[in-house]
FIVEX-739317 format. One record per residue (C-alpha): residue number from 1; residue in three letters; z negated, x, y negated. Coordinates in steps of 0.05 Angstrom, whole numbers. Example, Ala and Ser with C-alpha at 12.3 -4.5 7.8 and 13.67 -1.06 7.14 Angstrom:
<nodes>
1|ALA|-156|246|90
2|SER|-143|273|21
</nodes>
This chain:
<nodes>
1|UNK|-1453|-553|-8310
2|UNK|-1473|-566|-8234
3|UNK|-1418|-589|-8191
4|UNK|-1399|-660|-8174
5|UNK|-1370|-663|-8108
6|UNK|-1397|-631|-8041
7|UNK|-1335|-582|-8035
8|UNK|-1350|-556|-8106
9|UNK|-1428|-545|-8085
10|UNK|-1407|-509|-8023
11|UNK|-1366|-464|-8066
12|UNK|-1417|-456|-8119
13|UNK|-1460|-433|-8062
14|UNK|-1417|-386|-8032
15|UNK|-1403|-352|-8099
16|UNK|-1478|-346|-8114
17|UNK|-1498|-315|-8039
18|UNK|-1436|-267|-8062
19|UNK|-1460|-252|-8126
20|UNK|-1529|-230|-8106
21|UNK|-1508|-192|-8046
22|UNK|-1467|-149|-8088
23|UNK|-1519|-136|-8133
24|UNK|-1562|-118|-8076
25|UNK|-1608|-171|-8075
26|UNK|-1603|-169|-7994
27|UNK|-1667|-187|-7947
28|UNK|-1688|-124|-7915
29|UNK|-1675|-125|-7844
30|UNK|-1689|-77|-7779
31|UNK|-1644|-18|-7755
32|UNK|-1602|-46|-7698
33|UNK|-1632|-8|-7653
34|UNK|-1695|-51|-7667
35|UNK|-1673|-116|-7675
36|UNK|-1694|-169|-7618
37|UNK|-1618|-190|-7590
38|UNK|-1616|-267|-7602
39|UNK|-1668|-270|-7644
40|UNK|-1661|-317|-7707
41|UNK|-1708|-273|-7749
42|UNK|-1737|-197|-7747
43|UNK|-1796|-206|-7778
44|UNK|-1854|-261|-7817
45|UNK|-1813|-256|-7882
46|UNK|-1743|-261|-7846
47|UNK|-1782|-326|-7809
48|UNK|-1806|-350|-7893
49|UNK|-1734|-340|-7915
50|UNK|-1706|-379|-7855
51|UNK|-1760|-443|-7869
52|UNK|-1744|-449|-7932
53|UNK|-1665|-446|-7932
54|UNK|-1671|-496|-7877
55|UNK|-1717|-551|-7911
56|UNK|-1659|-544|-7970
57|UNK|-1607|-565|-7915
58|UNK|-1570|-632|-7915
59|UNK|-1581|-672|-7851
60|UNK|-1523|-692|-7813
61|UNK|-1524|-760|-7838
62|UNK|-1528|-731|-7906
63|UNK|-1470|-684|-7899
64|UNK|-1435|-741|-7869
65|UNK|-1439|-790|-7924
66|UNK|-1415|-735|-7983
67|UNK|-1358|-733|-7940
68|UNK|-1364|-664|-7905
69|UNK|-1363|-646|-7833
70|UNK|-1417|-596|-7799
71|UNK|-1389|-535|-7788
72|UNK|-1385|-511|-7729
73|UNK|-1391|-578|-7696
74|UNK|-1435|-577|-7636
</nodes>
């Protein structure tokens, strides 16, 4: 049974991210002493994984209109 309201999906989804990182289902990433400071991604599948969580993100108007706020507001 999928949620209802946009609180509910926001929970669902922090339970699932949750879930899979403690079964270790993680994105590799660089050592520290590699990673580019302020860089969004480390490398072409960090940059895939980044595309694609973004084209499932509401819009502002979207997130506005179930009610929700953007977080952090900018």
């Amino acid at each position: 049974m999928s949620p209802t309201n946009p609180k509910d999906e926001q929970e669902e989804y922090t339970r699932d991210q949750i879930k899979e990182a403690k079964e270790g289902n993680l994105p590799k990433s660089k050592d520290i002493n590699e990673a580019e400071n302020g860089s969004m991604v480390n490398d072409m599948d960090d940059l895939k994984r980044l595309g694609k969580e973004m084209e499932n993100m509401d819009t502002t108007t979207e997130v506005e209109e179930k009610g929700l706020k953007n977080d952090p507001e900018q």
